[in-house]
C-alpha positions in Angstrom: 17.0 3.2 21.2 14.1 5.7 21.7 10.9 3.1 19.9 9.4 6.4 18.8 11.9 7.8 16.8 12.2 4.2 14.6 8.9 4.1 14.0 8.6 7.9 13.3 11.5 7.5 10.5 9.6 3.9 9.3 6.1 5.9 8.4 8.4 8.5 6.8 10.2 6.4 4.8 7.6 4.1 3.7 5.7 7.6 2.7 8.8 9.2 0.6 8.3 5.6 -1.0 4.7 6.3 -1.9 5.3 10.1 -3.3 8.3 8.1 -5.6 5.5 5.6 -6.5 3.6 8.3 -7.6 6.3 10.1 -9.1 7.2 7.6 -11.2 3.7 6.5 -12.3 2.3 10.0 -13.0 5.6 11.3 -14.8 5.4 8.8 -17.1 8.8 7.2 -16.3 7.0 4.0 -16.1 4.8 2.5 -18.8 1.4 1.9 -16.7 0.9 0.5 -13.2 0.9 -3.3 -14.4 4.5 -2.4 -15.3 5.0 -0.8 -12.1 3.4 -4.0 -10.4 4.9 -6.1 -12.5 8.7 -5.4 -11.8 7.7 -4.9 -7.8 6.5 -8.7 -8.2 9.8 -9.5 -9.9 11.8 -8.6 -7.3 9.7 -10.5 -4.8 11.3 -13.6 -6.5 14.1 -13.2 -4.6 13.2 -13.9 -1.5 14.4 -17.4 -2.2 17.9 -16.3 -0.6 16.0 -16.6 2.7 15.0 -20.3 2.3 17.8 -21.5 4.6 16.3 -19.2 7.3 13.2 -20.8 7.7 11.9 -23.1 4.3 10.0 -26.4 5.5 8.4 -28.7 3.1 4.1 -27.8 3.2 1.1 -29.9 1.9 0.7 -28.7 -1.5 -2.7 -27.4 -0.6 -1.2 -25.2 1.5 1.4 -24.3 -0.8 -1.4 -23.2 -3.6 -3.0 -20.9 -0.8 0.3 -19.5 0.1 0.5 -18.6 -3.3 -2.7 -17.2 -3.8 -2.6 -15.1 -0.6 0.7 -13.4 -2.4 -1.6 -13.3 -5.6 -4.4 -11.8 -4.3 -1.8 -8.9 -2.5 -0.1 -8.5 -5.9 -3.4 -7.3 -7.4 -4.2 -5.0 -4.4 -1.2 -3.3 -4.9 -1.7 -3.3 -8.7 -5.1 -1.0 -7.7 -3.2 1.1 -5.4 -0.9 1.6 -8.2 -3.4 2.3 -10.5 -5.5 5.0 -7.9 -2.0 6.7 -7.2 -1.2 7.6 -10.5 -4.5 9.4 -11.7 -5.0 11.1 -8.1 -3.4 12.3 -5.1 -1.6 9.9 -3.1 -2.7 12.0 0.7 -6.4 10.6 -0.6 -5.5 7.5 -2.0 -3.5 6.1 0.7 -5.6 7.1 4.0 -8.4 5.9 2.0 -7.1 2.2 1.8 -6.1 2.8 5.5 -9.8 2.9 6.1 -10.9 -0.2 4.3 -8.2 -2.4 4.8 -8.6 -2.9 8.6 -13.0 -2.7 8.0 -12.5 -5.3 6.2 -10.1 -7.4 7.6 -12.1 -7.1 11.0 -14.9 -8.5 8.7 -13.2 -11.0 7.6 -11.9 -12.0 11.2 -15.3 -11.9 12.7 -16.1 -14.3 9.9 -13.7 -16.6 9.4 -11.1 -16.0 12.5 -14.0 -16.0 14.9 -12.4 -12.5 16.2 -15.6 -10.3 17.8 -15.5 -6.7 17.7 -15.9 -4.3 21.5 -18.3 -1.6 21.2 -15.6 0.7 21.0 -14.1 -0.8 18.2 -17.2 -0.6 16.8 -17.7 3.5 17.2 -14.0 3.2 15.7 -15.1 1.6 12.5 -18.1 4.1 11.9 -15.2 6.7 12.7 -13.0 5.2 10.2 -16.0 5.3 7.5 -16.7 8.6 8.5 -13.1 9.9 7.7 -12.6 7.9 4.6 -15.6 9.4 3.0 -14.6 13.0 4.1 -10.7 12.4 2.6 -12.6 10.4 -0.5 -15.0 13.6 -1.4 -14.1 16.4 -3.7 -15.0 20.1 -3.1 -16.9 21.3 -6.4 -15.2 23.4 -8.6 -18.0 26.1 -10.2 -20.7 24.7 -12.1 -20.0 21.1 -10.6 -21.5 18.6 -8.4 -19.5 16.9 -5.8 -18.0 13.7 -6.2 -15.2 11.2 -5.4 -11.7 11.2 -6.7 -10.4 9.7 -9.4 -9.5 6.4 -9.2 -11.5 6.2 -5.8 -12.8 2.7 -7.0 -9.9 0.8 -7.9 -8.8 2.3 -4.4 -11.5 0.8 -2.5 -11.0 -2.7 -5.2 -7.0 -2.0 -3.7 -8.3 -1.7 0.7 -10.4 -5.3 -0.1 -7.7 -6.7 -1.6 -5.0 -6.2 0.4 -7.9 -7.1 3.6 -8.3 -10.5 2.2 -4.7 -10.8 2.0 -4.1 -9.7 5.1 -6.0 -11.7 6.6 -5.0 -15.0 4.8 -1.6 -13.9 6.3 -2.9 -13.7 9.8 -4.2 -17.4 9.8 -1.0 -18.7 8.3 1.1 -17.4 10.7 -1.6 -18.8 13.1 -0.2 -22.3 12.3 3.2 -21.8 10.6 6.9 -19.6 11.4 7.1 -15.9 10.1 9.8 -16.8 8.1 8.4 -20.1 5.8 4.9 -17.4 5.2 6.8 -15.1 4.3 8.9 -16.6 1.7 5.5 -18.8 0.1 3.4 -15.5 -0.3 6.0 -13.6 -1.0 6.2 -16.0 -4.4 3.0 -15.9 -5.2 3.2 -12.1 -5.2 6.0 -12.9 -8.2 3.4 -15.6 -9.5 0.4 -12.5 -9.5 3.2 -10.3 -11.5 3.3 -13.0 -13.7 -0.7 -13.1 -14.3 -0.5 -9.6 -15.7 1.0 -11.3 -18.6 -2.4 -12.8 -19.7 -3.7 -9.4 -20.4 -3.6 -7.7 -23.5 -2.5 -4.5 -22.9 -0.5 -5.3 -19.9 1.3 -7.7 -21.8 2.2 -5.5 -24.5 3.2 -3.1 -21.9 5.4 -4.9 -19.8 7.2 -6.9 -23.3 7.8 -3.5 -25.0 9.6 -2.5 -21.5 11.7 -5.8 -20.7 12.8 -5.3 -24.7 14.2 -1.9 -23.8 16.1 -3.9 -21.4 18.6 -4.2 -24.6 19.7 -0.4 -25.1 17.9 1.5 -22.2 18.2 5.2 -22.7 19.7 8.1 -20.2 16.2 8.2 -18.5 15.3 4.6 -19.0 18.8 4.1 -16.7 17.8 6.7 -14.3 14.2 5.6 -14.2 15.5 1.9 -13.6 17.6 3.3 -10.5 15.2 5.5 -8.9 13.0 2.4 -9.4 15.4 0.0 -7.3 16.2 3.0 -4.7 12.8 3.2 -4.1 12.0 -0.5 -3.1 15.1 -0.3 -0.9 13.7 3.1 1.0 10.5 1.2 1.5 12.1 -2.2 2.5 14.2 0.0 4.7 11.1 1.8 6.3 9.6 -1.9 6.9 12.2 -3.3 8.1 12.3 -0.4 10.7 8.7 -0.7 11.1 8.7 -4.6 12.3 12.0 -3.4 14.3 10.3 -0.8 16.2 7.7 -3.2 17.3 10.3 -5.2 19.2 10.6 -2.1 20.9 7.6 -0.9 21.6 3.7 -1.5 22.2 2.5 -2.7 19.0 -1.1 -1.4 19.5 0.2 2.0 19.6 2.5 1.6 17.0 -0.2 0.5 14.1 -1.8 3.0 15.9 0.8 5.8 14.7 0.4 4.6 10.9 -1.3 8.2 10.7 1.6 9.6 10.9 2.4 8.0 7.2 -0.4 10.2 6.0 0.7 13.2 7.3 4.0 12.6 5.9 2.2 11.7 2.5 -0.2 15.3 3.0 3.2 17.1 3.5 5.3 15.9 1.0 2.7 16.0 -1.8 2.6 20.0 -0.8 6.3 20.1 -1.3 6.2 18.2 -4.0 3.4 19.9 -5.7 5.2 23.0 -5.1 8.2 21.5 -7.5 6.4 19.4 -10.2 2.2 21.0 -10.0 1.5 18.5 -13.1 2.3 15.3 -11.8 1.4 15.0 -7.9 -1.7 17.6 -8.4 -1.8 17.8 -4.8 -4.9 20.5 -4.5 -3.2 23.5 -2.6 -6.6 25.4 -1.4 -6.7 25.8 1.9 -10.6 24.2 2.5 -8.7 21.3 0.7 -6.4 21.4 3.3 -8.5 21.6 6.2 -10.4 18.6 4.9 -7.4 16.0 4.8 -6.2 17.3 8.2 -9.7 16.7 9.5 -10.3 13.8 7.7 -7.0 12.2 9.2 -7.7 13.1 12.8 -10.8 11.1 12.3 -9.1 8.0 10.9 -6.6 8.5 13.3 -9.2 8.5 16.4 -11.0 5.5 14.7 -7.7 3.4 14.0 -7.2 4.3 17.7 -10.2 2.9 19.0 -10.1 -0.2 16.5 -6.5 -1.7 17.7 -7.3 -1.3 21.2 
């Protein structure tokens, strides 16, 4: 099977799961991203079907930072959540593609004793470079330029999911794929389960588990786009981690671009159909500037994994 063509469908797939994200967030199908977070953390939970694959007793230290590794990811995704539904995803996501592996080099220089070649170095600066060209808005008349909304809970999301990230990294350092998987994967459920000392999150995410009792027509079909989307993005992982038993693996992190050129294409298509709720801008200096701005991060993610 031709590596390429998996890992082409993977990005797409994971993409069509971001433009539903957003879909569902923007249209108001779903509450509010803590929801939205909230129910992705719930289905985390069952992951303990895979405990005869690979479960192993742990230290119970280890157990608590297995659990806050998944806590800290549930939160980053809560932000990326959060960003997508009060902007457009093609700036959202490449943006978090741009802190997410700044940071996690950081952290692995740090705390991984990792050290960074000069020419992963130029590739960082790159990186910055197109994340603040994807990140700033073209003034409208009578306006001053300035970065998207939601652009800091994005950046809040890239740290996040960098800490994360890394945690996961050293575990699987000392421990099987399978056994990390399955502890952080709980604590994402356990960080779902911290929205619930919020407020307003907690009001939010009651009010929908008690429509749970007599769900309307849309309540049902929001429900089963909801599940159909985790499924297209578990399928587009699962592809993606398949592809990499196939191919080189530097090149294939390498191709995560593609995802945003997916994301850039279908947010046109999209915006095209429903203007309101992906408010993908559709001027044609807008344009230019994603497709600039993601052959930049696509040269600097290039020189970073190599």
């Amino acid at each position: 099977m031709n590596w390429l063509l998996v890992v082409t469908l993977a990005y797409f797939l994971i993409a069509l799961q971001t433009m539903l994200d957003k879909f569902l967030l923007s249209s108001k199908r779903v509450a509010s991203p803590a929801v939205y977070t909230f129910y992705s953390g719930v289905l985390s939970f069952f992951t303990l079907i895979l405990f005869p694959f690979g479960f192993h007793k742990i230290a119970l230290t280890l157990f608590f930072l297995y659990l806050l590794a998944g806590a800290v990811f549930a939160f980053g995704v809560f932000f990326m959540f959060f960003a997508i539904q009060k902007s457009e995803a093609s700036r959202v996501v490449p943006v978090i593609g741009v802190v997410t592996p700044i940071v996690t080099y950081a952290l692995s220089i740090i705390f991984l004793q990792d050290n960074l070649k000069p020419l992963q170095i130029l590739g960082v600066v790159i990186l910055l470079i197109g994340g603040l060209l994807i990140s700033w808005l073209r003034p409208r008349s009578g306006e001053r330029h300035s970065f998207f909304v939601g652009f800091y809970q994005t950046i809040a999301a890239g740290i996040l999911l960098a800490i994360a990230y890394t945690l996961f990294k050293y575990f699987y350092q000392s421990d099987n794929f399978m056994d990390v998987f399955i502890w952080t994967r709980l604590g994402l459920f356990a960080g779902a389960l911290l929205l619930l000392f919020h407020g307003s999150w907690r009001q939010a995410i009651l009010s929908s588990l008690a429509n749970f009792k007599k769900p309307s027509h849309a309540e049902q079909s929001s429900g089963l786009l909801f599940v159909t989307n985790k499924i297209v993005g578990g399928v587009g992982s699962a592809l993606l981690n398949f592809s990499m038993s196939l191919g080189n693996i530097t090149v294939i992190n390498a191709l995560v671009s593609l995802e945003y050129v997916f994301i850039f294409l279908l947010g046109i298509g999209f915006s095209l159909w429903l203007p309101k709720v992906f408010q993908e801008k559709m001027h044609w200096k807008d344009s230019l500037q994603k497709i600039s701005a993601i052959i930049l991060i696509t040269l600097g993610i290039v020189l970073v994994v190599s």
